[in-house]
ZAVEX-480867 format. One record per atom (N, C-alpha, C): x, y, z; residue number from 1. Coordinates in Angstrom, 3 decimals. Layout:
((X,Y,Z),NUM)
...
//
This chain:
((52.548,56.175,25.445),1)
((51.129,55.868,25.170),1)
((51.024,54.527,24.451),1)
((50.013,53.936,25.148),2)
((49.863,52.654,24.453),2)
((48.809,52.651,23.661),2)
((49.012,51.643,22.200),3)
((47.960,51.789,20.986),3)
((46.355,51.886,21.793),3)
((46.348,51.525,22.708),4)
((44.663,51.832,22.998),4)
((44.528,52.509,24.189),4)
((45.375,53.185,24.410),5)
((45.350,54.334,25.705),5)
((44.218,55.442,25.606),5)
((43.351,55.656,26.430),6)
((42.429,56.497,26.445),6)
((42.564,57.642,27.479),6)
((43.657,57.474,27.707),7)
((44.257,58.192,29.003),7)
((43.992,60.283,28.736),7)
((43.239,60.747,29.672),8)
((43.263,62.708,29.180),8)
((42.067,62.452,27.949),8)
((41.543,61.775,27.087),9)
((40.540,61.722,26.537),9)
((39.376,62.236,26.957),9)
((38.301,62.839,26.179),10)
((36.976,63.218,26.489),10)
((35.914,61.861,25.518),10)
((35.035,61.071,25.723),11)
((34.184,61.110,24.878),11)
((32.625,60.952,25.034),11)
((32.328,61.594,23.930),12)
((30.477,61.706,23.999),12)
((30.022,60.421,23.382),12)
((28.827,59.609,23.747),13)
((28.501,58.675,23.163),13)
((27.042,58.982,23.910),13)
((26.269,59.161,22.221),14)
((25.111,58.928,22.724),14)
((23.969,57.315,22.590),14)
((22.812,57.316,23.151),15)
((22.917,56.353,23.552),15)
((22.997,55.539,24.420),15)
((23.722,56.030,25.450),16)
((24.592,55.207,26.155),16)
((24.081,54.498,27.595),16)
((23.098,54.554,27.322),17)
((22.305,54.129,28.817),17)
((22.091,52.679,28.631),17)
((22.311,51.640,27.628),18)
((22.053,50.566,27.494),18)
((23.136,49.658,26.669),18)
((22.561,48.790,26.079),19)
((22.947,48.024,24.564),19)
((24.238,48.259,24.126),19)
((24.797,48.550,23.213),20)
((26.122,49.162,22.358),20)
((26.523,50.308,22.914),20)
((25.864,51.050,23.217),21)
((26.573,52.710,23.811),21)
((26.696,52.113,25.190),21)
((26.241,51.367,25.725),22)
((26.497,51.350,27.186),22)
((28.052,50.652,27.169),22)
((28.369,49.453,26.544),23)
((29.426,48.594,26.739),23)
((30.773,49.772,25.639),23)
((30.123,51.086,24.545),24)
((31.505,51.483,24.524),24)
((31.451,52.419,25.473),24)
((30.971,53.055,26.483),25)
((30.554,54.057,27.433),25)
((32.091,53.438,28.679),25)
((31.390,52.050,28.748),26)
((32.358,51.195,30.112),26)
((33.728,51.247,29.501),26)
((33.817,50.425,28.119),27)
((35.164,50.228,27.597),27)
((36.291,51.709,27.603),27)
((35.688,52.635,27.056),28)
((36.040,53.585,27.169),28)
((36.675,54.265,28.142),28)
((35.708,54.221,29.312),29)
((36.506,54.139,30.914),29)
((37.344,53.554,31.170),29)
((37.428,52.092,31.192),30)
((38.227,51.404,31.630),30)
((39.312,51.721,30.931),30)
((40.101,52.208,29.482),31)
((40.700,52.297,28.582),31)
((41.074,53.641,29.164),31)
((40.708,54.740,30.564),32)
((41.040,55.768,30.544),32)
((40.279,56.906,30.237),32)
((39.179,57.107,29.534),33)
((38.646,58.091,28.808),33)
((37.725,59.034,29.697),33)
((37.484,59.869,29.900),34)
((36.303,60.509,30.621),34)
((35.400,60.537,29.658),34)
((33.793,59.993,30.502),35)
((32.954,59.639,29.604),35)
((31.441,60.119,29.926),35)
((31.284,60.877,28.670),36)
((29.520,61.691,28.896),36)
((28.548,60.804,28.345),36)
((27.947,60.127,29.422),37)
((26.665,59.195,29.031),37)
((25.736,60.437,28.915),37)
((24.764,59.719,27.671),38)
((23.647,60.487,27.395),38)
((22.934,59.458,26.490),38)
((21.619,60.046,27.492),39)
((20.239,59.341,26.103),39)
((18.709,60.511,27.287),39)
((18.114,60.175,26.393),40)
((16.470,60.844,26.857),40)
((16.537,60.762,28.406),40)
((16.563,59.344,29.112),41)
((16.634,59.720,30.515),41)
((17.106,59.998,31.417),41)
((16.981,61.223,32.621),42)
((17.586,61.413,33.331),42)
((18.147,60.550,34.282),42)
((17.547,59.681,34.597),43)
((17.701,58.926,36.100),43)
((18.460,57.753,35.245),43)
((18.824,57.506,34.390),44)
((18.921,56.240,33.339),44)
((20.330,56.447,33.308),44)
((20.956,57.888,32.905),45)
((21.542,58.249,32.484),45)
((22.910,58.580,33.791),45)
((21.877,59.087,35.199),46)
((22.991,58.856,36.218),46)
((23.011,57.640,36.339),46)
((22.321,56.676,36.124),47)
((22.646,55.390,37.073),47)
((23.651,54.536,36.223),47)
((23.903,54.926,35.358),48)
((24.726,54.416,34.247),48)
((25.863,55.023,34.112),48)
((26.405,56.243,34.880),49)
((27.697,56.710,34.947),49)
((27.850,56.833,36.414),49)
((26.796,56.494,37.226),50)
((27.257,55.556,38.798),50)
((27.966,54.442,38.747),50)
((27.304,53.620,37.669),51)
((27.898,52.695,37.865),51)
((29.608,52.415,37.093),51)
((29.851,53.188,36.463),52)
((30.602,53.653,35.431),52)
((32.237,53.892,36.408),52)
((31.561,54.883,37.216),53)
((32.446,55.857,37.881),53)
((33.168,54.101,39.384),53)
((32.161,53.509,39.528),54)
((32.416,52.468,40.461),54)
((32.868,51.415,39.890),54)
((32.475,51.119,38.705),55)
((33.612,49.983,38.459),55)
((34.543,49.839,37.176),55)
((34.056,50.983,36.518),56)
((35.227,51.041,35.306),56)
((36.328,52.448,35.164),56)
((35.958,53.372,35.638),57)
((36.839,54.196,35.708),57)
((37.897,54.372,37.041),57)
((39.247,53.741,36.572),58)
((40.038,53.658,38.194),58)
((41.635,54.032,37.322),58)
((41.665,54.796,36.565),59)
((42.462,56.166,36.035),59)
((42.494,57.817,36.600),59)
((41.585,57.967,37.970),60)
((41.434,59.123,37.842),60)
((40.323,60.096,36.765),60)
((39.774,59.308,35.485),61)
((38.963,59.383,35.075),61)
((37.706,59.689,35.604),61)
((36.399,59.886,34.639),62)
((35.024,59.722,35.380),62)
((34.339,60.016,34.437),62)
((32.779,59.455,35.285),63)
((32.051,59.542,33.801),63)
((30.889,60.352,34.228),63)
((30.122,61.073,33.349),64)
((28.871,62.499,33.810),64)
((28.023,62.082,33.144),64)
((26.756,62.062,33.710),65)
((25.089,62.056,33.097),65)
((24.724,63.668,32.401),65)
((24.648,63.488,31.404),66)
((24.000,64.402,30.447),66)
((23.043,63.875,29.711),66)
((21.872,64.404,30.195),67)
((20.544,63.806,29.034),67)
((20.699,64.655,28.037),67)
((19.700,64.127,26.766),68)
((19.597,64.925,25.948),68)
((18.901,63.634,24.678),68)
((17.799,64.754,24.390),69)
((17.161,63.866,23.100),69)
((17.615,64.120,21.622),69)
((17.779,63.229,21.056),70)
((18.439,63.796,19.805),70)
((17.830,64.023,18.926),70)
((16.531,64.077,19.010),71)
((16.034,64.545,18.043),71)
((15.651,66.039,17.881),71)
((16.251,66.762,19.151),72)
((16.236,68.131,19.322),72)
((17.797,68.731,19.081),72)
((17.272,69.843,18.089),73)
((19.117,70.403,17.476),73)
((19.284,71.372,18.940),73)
((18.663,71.819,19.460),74)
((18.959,73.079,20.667),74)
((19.188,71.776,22.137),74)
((18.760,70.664,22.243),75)
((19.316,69.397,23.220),75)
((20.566,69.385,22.851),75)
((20.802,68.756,21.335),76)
((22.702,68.300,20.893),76)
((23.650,69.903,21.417),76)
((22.660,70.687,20.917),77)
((23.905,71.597,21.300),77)
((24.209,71.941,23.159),77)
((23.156,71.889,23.624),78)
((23.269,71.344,25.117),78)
((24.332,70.546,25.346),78)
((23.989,69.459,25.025),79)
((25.265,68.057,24.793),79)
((26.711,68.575,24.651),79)
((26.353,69.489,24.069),80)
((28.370,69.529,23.197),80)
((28.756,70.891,24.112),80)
((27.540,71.575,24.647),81)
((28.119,73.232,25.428),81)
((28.576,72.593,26.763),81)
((27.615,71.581,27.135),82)
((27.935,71.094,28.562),82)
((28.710,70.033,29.083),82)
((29.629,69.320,28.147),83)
((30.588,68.373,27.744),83)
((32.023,69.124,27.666),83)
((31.951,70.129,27.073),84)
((33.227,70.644,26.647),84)
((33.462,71.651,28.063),84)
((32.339,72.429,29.006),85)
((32.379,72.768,29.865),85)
((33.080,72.302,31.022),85)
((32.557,70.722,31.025),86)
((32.771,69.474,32.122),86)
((34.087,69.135,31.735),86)
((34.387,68.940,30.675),87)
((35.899,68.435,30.520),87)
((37.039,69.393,30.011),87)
((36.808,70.248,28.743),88)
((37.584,71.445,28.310),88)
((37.297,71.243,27.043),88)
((37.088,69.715,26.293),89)
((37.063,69.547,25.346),89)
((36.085,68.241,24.914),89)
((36.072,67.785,23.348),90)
((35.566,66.731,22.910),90)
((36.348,65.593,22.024),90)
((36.980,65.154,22.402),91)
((37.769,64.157,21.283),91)
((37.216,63.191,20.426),91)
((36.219,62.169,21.302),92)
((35.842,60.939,20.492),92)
((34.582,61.696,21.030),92)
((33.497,61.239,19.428),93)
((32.100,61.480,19.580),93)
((31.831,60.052,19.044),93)
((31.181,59.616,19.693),94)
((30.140,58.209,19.034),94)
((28.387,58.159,19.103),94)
((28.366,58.415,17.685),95)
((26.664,58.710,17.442),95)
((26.171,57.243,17.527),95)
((25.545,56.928,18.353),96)
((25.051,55.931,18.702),96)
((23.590,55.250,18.366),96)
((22.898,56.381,19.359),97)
((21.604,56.617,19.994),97)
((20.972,56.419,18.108),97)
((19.447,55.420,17.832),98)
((18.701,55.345,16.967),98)
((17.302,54.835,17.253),98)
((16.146,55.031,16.320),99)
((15.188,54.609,16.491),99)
((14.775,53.571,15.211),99)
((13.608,53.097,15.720),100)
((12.954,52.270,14.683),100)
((11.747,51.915,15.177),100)
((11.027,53.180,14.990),101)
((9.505,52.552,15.044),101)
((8.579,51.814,13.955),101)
((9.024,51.705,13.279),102)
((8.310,50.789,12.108),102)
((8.948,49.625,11.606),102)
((7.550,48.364,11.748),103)
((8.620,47.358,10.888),103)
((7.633,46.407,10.451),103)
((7.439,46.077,8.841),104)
((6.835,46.152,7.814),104)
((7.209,46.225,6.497),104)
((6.050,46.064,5.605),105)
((6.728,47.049,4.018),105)
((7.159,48.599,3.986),105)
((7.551,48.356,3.150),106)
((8.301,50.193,3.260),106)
((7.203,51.300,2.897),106)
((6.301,50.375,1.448),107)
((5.169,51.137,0.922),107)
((3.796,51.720,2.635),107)
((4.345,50.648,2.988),108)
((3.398,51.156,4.330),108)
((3.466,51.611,5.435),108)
((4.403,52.433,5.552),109)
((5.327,53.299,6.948),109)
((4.627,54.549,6.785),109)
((4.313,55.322,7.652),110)
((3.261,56.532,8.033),110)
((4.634,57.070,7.678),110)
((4.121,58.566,6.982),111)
((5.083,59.359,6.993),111)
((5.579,59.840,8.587),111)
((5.170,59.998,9.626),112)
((5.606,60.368,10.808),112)
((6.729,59.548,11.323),112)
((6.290,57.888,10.620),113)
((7.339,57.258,11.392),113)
((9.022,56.982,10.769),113)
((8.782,57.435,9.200),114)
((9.224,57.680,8.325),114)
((10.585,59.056,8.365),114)
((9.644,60.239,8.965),115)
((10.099,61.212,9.331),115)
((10.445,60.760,10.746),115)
((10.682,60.293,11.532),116)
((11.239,60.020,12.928),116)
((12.668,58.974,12.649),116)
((12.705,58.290,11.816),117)
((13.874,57.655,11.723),117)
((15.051,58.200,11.100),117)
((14.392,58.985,10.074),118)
((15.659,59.780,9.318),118)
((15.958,61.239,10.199),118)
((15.048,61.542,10.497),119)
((15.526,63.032,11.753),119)
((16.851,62.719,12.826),119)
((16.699,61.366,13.620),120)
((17.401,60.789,14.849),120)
((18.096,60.159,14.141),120)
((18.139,58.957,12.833),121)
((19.170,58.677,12.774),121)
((20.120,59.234,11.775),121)
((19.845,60.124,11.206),122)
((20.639,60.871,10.155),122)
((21.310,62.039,10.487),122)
((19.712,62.934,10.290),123)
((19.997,64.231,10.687),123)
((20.616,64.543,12.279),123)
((19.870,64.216,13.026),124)
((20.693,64.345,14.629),124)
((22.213,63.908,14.462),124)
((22.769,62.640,13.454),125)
((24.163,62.894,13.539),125)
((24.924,63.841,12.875),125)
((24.203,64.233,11.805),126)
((24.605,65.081,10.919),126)
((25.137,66.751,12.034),126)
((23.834,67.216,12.190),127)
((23.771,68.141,13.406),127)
((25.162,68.281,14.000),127)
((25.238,66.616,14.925),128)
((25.686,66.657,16.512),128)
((27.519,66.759,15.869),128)
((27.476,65.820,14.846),129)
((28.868,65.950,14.084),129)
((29.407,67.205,13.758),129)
((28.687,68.491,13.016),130)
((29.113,69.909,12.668),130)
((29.185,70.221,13.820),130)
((28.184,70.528,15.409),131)
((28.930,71.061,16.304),131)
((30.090,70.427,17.379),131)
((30.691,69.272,16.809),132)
((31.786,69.177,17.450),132)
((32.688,69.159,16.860),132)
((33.288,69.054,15.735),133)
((33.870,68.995,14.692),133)
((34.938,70.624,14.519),133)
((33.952,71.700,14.750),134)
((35.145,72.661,14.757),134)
((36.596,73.130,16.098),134)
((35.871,72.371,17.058),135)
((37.080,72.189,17.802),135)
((37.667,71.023,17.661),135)
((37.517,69.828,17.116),136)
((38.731,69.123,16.828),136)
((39.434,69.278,15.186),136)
((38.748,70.623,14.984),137)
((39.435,70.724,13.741),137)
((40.900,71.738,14.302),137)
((39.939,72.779,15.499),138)
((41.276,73.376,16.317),138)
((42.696,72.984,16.343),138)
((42.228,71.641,17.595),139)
((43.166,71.109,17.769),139)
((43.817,70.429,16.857),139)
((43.264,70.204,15.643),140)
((43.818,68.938,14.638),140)
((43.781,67.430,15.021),140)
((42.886,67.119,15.713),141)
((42.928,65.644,16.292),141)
((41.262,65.335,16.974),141)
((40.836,64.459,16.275),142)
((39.625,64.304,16.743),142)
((38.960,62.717,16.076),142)
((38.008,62.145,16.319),143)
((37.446,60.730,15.802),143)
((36.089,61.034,16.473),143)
((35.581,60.518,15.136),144)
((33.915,60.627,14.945),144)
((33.533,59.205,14.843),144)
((32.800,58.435,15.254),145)
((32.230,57.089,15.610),145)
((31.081,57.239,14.880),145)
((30.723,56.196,14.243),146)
((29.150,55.935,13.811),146)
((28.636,54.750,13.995),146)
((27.653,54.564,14.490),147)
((27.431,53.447,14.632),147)
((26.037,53.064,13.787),147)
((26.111,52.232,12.912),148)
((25.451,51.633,11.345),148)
((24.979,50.707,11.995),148)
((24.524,50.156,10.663),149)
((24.108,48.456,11.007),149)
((24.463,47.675,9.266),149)
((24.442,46.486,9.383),150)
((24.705,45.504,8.200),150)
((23.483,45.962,8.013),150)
((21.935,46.483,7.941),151)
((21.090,46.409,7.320),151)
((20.987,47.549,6.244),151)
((21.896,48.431,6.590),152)
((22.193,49.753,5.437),152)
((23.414,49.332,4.094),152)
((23.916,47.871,3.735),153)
((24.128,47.298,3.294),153)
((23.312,46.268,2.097),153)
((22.095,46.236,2.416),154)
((21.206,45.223,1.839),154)
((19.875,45.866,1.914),154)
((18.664,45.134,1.373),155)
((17.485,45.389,1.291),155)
((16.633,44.459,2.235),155)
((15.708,45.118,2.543),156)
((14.961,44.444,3.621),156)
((13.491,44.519,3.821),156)
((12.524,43.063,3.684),157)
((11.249,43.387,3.330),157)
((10.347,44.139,4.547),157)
((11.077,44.259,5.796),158)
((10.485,44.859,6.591),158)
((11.307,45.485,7.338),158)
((12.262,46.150,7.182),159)
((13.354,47.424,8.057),159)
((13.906,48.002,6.857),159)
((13.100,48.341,6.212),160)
((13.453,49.384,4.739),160)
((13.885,50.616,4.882),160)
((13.107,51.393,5.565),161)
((13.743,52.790,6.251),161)
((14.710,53.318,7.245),161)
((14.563,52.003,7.733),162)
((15.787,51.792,8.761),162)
((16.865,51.457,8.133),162)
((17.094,50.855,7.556),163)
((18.296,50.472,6.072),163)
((18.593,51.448,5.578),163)
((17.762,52.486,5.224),164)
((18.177,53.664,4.687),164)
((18.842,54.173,4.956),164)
((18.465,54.397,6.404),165)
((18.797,55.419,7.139),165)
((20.492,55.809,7.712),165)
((20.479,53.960,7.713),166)
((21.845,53.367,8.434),166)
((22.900,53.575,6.886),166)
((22.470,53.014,5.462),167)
((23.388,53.178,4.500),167)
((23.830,55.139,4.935),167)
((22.772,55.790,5.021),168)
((23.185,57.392,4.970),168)
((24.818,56.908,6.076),168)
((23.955,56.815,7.437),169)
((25.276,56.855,8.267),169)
((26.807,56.258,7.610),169)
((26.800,55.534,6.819),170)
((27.893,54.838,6.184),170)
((28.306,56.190,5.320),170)
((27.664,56.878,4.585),171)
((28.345,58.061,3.843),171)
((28.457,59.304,4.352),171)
((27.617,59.158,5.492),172)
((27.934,60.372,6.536),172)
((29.748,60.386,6.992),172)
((29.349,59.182,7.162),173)
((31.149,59.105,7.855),173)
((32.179,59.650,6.675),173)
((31.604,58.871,5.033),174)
((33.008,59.223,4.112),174)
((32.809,60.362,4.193),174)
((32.202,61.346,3.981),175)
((31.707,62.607,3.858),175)
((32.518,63.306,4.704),175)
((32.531,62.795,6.203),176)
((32.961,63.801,7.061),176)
((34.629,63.302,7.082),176)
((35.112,62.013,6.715),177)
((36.047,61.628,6.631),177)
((37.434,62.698,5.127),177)
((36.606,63.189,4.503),178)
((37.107,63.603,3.278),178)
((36.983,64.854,3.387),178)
((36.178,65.218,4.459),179)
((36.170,67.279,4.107),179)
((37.127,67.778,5.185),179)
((37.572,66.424,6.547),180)
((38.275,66.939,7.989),180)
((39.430,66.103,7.967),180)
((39.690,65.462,7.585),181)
((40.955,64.649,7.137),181)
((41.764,65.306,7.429),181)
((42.267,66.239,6.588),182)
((43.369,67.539,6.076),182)
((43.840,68.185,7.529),182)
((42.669,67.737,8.251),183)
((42.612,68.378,9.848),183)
((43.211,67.283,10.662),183)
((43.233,66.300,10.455),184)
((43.545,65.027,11.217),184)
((42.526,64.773,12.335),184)
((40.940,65.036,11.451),185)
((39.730,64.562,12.479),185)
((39.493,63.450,11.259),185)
((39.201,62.023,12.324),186)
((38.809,61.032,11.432),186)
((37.282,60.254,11.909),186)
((36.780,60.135,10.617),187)
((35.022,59.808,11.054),187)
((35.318,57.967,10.277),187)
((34.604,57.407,11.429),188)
((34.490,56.252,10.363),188)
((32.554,55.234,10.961),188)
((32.433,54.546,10.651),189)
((31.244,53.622,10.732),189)
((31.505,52.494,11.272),189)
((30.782,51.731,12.175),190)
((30.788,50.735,12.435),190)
((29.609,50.196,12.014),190)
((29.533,48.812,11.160),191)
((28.287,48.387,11.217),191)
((27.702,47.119,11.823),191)
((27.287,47.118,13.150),192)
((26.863,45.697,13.621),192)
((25.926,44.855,12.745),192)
((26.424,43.539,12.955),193)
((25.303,42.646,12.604),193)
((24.189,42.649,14.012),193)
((23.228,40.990,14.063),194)
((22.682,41.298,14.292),194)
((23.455,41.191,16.565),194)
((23.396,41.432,17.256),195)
((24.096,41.981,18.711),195)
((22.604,41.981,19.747),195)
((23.084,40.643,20.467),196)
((22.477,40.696,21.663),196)
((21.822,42.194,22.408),196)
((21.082,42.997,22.209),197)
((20.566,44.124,22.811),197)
((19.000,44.003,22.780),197)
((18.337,45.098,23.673),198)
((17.103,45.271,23.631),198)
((16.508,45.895,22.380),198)
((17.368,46.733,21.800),199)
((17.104,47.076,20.565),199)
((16.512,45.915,19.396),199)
((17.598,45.001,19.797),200)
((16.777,43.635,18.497),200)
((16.737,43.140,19.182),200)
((15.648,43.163,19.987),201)
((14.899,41.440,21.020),201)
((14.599,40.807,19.721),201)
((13.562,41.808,18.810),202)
((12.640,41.330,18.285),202)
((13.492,40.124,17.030),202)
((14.662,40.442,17.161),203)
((15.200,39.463,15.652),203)
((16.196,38.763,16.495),203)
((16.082,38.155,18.118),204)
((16.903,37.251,18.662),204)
((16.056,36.603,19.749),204)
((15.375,36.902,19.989),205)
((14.288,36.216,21.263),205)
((13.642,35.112,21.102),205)
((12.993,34.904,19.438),206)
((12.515,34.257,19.488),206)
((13.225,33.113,18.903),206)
((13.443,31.704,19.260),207)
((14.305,30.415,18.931),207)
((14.542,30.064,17.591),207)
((13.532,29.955,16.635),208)
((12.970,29.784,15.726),208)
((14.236,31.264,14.624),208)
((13.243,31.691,15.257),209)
((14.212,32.964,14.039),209)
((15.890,33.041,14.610),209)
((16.296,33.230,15.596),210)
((17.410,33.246,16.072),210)
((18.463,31.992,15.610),210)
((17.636,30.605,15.396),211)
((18.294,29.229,14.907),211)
((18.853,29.474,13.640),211)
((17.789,30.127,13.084),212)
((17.824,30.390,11.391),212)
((18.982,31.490,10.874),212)
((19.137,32.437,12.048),213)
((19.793,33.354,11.478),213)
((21.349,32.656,11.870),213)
((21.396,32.233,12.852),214)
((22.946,31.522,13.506),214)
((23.614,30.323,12.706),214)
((22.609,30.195,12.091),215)
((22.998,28.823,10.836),215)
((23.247,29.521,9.941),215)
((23.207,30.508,9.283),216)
((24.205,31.044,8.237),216)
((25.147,31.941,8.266),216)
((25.379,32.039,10.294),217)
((26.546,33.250,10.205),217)
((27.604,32.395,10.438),217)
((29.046,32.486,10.005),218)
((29.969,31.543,10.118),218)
((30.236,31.586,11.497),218)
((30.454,32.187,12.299),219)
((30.736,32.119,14.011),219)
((29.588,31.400,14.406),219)
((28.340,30.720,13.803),220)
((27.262,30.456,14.394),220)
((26.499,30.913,15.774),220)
((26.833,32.069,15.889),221)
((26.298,32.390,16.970),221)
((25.501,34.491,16.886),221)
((25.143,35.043,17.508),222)
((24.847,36.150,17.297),222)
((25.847,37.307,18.285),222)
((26.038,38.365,18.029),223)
((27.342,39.111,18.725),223)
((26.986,39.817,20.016),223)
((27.806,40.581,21.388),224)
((27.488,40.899,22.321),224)
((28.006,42.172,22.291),224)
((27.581,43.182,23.138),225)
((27.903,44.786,22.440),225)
((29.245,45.234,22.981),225)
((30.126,44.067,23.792),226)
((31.455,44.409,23.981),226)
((32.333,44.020,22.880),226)
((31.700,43.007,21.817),227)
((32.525,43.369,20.835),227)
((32.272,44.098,19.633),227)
((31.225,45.171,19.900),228)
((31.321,46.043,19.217),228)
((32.080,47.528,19.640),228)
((31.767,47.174,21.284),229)
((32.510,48.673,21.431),229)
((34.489,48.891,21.439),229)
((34.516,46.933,21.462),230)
((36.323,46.781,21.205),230)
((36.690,47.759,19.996),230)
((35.689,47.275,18.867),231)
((35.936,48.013,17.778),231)
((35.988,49.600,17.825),231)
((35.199,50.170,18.952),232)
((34.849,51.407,18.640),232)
((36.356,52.075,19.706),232)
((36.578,51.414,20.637),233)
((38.160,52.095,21.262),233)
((39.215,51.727,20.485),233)
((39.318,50.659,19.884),234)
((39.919,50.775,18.663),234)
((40.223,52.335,17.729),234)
((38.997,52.657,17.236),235)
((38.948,53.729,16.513),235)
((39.365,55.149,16.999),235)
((38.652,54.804,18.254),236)
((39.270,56.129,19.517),236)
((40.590,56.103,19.877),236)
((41.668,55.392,19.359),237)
((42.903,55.861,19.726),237)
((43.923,55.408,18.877),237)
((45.354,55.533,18.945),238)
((46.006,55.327,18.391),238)
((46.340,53.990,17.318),238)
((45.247,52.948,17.490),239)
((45.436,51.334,17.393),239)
((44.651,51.694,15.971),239)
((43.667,53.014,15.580),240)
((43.063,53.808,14.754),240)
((43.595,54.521,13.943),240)
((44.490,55.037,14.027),241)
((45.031,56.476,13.853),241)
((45.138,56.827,12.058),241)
((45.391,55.551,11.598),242)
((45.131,55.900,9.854),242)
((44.183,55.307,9.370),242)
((42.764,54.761,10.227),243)
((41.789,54.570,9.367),243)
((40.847,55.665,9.595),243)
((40.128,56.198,8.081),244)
((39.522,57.103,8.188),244)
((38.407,57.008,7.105),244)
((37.032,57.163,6.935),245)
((35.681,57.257,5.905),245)
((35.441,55.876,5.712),245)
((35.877,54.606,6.720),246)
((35.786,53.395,6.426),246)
((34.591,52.755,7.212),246)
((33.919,51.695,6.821),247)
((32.458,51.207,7.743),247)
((32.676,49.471,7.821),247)
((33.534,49.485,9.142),248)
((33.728,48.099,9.681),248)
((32.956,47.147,10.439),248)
((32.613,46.136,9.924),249)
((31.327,45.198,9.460),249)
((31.887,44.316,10.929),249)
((31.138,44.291,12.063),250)
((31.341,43.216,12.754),250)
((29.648,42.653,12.860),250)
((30.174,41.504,12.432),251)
((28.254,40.557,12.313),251)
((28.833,39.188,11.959),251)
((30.092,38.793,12.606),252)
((29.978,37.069,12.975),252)
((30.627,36.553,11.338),252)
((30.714,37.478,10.664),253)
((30.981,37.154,8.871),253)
((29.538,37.111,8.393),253)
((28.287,37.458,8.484),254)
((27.317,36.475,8.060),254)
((27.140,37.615,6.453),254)
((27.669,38.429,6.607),255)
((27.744,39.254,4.972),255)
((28.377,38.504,3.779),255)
((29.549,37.775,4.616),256)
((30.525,36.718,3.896),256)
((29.935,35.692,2.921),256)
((29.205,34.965,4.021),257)
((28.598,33.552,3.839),257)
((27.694,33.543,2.831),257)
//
């Protein structure tokens, strides 16, 4: 086995119909892994492990459309009954999938939208993590993915709750890193800066703000979601194997600077 062999692997990544879950969805394949795309849409969700199955999985591998919204606990468990069905098991989980409907002062976020960010991005990992977690405690071998952001790091005059939400994910991981350890299941965080996706058009589209932000990241430039998901097969296999409750910062250095 080679340090990044994904070879007989299962993994869930939700998310995965686009942005960051889509490019660790591919990497993953290509690396060997059988891979359960999932996010809200159905048709989104096959056409994204069509394309999966045609040009990144050529291991004998393959990859399955499973929808599922995460903000429903009786969906995740869907997710994890019909995953472990399809393959036998779950090895790598990568909580991906987040929202952010508000962006503003913090004093002025509707409680609904308030309550929608911490449900999906907290609690749904919280959830989706306990029901997969006791079979790789079985086996003794398992990796939990999180995917953060540099904004749960810092304060922010208008993604305040979203910051929140993302610092939780950073202690979600030590948390789960320190109670499953003993098991040899390891949880860790990734936290992107800011990454070419549809998710942040809004903080790269426009020239002006995008100039400003690339002038103080030392790579001068903004990141693409294949090198976030390098990081995340990284974690999924052996090239991983003794990091564990840790939240690895890829954002160009601009935390540095």
């Amino acid at each position: 086995m080679t340090l990044f062999d994904m070879d007989g692997k299962t993994a869930v990544i939700t998310g995965s119909t686009k942005g960051i879950g889509k490019a660790i969805a591919e990497r993953m394949a290509e690396h060997g892994a059988n891979v359960v795309v999932s996010s809200r849409k159905a048709d989104a969700c096959e056409a994204v492990a069509a394309d999966i199955n045609e040009n990144w999985a050529k291991n004998g591998n393959k990859a399955v459309p499973i929808p599922c919204h995460i903000g429903h606990k009786e969906q995740l468990q869907q997710l994890v009954d019909r995953s472990t069905e399809t393959f036998g098991k779950i090895d790598v989980l990568v909580c991906n999938a987040a929202v952010n409907p508000y962006f503003g002062p913090s004093k002025d976020i509707p409680d609904e939208a308030f309550d929608r960010i911490m449900d999906c991005n907290i609690k749904s990992n919280f959830w989706l993590c306990n029901m997969v977690v006791p079979q790789m405690i079985d086996r003794k071998d398992g990796s939990i993915i999180i995917v953060s952001s540099i904004g749960g790091f810092k304060g922010s005059p208008s993604l305040g709750a979203y910051g929140i939400s993302k610092a939780a994910d950073m202690q979600l991981a030590r948390v789960l890193a320190v109670e499953y350890g003993p098991h040899n299941v390891r949880a860790n965080a990734i936290a992107p800066g800011l990454i070419r996706t549809d998710f942040a058009r809004a903080l790269w589209e426009d020239p002006d703000n995008l100039k400003k932000r690339t002038a103080t990241t030392p790579l001068r430039r903004i990141g693409e979601s294949d090198e976030i998901a390098g990081v995340a097969v990284m974690l999924a296999t052996k090239a991983g194997s003794f990091l564990t409750g840790q939240t690895i910062t890829v954002d160009g250095g601009i935390r540095v600077a």
